[in-house]
N, C-alpha and C positions, 0 to 999 in steps of 0.2 A: 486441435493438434492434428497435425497432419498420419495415415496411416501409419501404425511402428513400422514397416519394412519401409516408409521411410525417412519417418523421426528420427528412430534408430540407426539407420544402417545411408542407405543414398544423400540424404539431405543431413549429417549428421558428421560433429568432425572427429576419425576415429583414429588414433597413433598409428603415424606411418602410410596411411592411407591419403590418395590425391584425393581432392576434392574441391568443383568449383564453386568457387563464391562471391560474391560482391561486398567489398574492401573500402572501408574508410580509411585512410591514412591519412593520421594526423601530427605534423609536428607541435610539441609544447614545450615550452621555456623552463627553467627553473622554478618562474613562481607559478605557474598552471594558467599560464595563457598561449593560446592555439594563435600559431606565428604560420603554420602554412595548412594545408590539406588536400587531400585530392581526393574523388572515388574512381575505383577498378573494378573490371572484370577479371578476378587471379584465381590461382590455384591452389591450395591450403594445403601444407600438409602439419596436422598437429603433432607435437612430439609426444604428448603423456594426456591423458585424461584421468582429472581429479574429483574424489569429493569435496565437497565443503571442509570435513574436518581436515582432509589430505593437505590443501591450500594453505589452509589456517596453521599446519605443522611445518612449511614452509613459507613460511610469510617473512620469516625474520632474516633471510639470507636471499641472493642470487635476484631474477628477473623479479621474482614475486615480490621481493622487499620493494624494489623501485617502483612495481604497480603500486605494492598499498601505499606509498610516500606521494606516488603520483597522486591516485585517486582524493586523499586527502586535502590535495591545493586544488585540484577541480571543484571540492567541494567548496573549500574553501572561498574562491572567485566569482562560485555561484552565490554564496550567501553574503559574501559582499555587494552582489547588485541587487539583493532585498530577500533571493530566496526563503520560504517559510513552508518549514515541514513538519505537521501536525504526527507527531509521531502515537499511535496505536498497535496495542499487540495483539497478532492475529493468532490462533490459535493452533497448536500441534498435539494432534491427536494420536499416539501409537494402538495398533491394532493388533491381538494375536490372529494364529492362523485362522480364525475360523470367524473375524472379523468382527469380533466384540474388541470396544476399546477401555484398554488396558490404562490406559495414560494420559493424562490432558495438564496444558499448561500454554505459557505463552514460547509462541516461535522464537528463537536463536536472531536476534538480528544483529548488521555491523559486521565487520571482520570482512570474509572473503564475497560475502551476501552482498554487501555493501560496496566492495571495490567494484564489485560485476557491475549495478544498478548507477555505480559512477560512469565509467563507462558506456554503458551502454544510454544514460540520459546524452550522454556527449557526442554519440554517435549518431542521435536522433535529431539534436539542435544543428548539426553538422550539415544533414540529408536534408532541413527544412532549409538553412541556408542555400546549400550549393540549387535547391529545385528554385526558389525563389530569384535566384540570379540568374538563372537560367530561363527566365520566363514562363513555369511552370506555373499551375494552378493547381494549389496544396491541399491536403487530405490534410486539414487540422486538426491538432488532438491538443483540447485544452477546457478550463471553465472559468468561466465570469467570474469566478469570487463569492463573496457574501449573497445570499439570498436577501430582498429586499424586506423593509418589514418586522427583520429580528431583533431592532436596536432594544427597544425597551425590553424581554423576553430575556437575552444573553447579556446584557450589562446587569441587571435585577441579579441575575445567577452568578454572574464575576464581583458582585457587590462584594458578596458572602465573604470572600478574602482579599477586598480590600482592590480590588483591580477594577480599572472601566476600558472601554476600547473605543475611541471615537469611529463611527457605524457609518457606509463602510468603512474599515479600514484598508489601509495599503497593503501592502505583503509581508513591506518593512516594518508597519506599526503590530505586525500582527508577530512577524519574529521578535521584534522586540520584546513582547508579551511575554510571549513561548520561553523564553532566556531569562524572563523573570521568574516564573513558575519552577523553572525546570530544579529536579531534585525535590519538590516540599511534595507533602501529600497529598495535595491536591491535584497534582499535576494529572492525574490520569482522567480525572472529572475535568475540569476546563478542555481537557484537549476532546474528550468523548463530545463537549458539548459546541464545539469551536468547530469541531469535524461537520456535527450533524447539521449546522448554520449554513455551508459550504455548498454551494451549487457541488455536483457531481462532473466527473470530466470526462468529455465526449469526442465526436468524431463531426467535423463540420467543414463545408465548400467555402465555406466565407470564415476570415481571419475570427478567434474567439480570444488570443494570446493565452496565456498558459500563467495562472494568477498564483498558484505556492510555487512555481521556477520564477517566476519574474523573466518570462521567457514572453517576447514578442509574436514569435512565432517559431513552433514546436510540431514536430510527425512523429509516428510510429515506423521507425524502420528495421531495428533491431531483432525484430523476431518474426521473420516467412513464413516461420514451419509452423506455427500456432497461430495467428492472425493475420487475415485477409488484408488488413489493412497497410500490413508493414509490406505482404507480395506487392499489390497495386503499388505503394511507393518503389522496390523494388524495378517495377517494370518501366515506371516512368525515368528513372536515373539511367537503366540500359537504352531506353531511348533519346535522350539527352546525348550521351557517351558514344553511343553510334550514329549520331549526328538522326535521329529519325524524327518525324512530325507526332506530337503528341495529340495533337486535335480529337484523334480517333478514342483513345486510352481516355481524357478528361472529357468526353460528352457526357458519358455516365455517372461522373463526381459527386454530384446531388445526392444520388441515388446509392451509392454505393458509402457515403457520409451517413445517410439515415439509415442504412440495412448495417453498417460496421455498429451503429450505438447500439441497434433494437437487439443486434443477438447476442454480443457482448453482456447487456442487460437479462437477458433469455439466459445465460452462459452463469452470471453470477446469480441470479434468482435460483438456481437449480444447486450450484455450489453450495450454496448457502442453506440451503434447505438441504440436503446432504450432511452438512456440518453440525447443524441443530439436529438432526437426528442422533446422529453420535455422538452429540455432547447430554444429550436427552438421557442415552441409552449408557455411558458414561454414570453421571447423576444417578440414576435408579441404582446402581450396584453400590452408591455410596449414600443408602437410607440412614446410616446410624453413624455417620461421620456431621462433626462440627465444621464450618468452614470459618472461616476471618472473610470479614466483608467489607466494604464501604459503600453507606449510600449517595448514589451519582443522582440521585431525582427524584422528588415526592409526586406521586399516581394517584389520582383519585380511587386506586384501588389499593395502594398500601406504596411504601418507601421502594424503589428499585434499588436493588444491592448487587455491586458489583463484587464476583470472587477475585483470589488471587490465580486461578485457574481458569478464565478467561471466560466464567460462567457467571450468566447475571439473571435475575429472577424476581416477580414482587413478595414481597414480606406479608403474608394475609395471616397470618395467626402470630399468637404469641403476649406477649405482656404486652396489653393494650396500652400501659400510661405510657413507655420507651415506646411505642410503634404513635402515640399521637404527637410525640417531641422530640424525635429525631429531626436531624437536619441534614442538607447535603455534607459531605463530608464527614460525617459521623462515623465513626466505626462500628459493626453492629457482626456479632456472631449467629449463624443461621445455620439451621439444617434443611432437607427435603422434607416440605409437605406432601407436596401434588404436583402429577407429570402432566402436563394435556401433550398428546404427542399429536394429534390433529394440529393443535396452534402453535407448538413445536416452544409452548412454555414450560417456562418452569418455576414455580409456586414454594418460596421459603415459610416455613416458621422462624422467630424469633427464638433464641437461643442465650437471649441477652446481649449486654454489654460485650467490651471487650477482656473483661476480667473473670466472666462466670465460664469458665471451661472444668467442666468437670468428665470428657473423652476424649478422644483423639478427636484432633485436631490439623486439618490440613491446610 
């Protein structure tokens, strides 16, 4: 993220205030298909800034109803040319002031989150199209798909409930999947384990297509102020637009593909270690609470159990007959054993089934 004086305030769109920007305008049809588009260099001025909850309390009337009715058939149009989105929830941690955290659970998704993330994927297949026609040479952001290798591995594990996947699969065989699952309880297992199979998705000089959009080819444009990746497209569309030569701007492509993945990677290694601290630190204050779990995966060191608060842990103590006959998908009640906060684990006892609750329980 760019400096706050000016995330916040210069680069940032604040009610009533000018500000310049670079403009996708897109015509779409009734059913959510893009009939015309252009990009500009304009001048923005926003009427109101909202939160999330603000959005979501105006959704049902005025400009906002026709975005979320909009965003909807976008999505829509996408997942009829195969789109496949492994849905995971990420975690929301509330903190008091003095930065211990109070609160953990899964993030809010959908609603006004989800209109924004329609959008702004539309805005990004939009900038790859119009640089592509343009003659441009594209900053792609996208991944291969299935890692090679896994077929035996993930179909053994989709056994369990009855599912196979022909290895690799499409995007479309894989939604189809996802559509069958969705709702049963296992859903959150398949999808942890269907994620982990997944090539990760990157930044590249040569075409990768973009395998859960079923997107040919796909950029980062939508966010300057936070990634580098989305300025350099940025700069390359004002040259385009003002008729300039880009030769200069795409020498460094290569280079600037490989340095967008490594810190990106640099960016979430550190997040994430971040987050496992505070879910760590979280955990310890709730030593004498019961949790509700299911096990996602047997460890040669005991069952992994996933919470309903976004915290997962191995099972090393406890009624040794249920810890050597559990199975994935089991439901298994756990408390806090053991913190390693150097490996940023976290170590359940067995607490039993899902019927021996004799405390609180969260």
């Amino acid at each position: 993220m760019l400096p706050e004086r000016l995330s916040r305030d210069l680069c940032s769109l604040l009610p009533g205030r000018d500000r310049l920007a670079l403009s996708c305008l897109a015509e779409i049809s009734p059913a959510g298909e893009v009939i015309s588009y252009q990009f500009a260099e304009t001048v923005v001025r926003s009427r109101a800034r909202l939160t999330y909850s603000q959005a979501e309390a105006g959704c049902s009337n005025g400009l906002l109803a026709l975005a979320a009715e909009l965003g909807q058939l976008l999505n829509a149009r996408r997942m009829e040319r195969g789109a496949a989105y492994i849905e995971l929830p990420t975690t929301a941690i509330t903190l008091d002031a003095n930065g211990r955290p109070i609160s953990m659970g899964p993030r809010e998704t959908g609603g006004p989150r989800g209109l924004v993330e329609e959008f702004m994927v539309l805005a990004n297949e939009l900038a790859a199209d119009f640089l592509y026609k343009n003659g441009a040479s594209l900053l792609y952001r996208g991944n291969e798909g299935f890692y090679p290798g896994r077929e035996e591995d993930l179909n053994a594990y989709l056994a369990r409930w009855g599912c196979q996947l022909a290895y690799p699969p499409s995007s479309r065989e894989l939604q189809q999947l996802l559509a069958a699952i969705s709702g049963r309880r296992e859903e959150l297992l398949i999808s942890r384990k269907l994620a982990r199979s997944l090539h990760k998705s990157r930044y590249s000089w040569t075409p990768l297509g973009h395998y859960n959009l079923a997107a040919e080819r796909y950029i980062h444009f939508s966010s300057p102020i936070r990634r580098y990746s989305d300025l350099f497209v940025h700069r390359q569309i004002k040259q385009v637009l003002n008729r300039q030569p880009l030769l200069a701007l795409e020498r460094d492509l290569p280079r600037v593909a490989e340095q967008c993945s490594f810190r990106e990677r640099l960016a979430q290694d550190i997040e994430g270690a971040c987050l496992e601290q505070k879910k760590l630190e979280y955990m310890a204050a709730q030593a004498d609470t019961l949790f509700k779990g299911l096990v996602a995966e047997l460890t040669n060191s005991g069952p992994l159990v996933w919470l309903e608060n976004t915290a997962e842990g191995i099972v090393v103590a406890g009624d040794r007959q249920l810890l050597d006959n559990c199975q994935p998908g089991d439901p298994m009640t756990v408390q806090v054993h053991k913190l390693d906060y150097k490996t940023k684990s976290i170590y359940f006892s067995c607490a039993g089934g899902p019927g021996k609750v004799d405390r609180k329980i969260e």
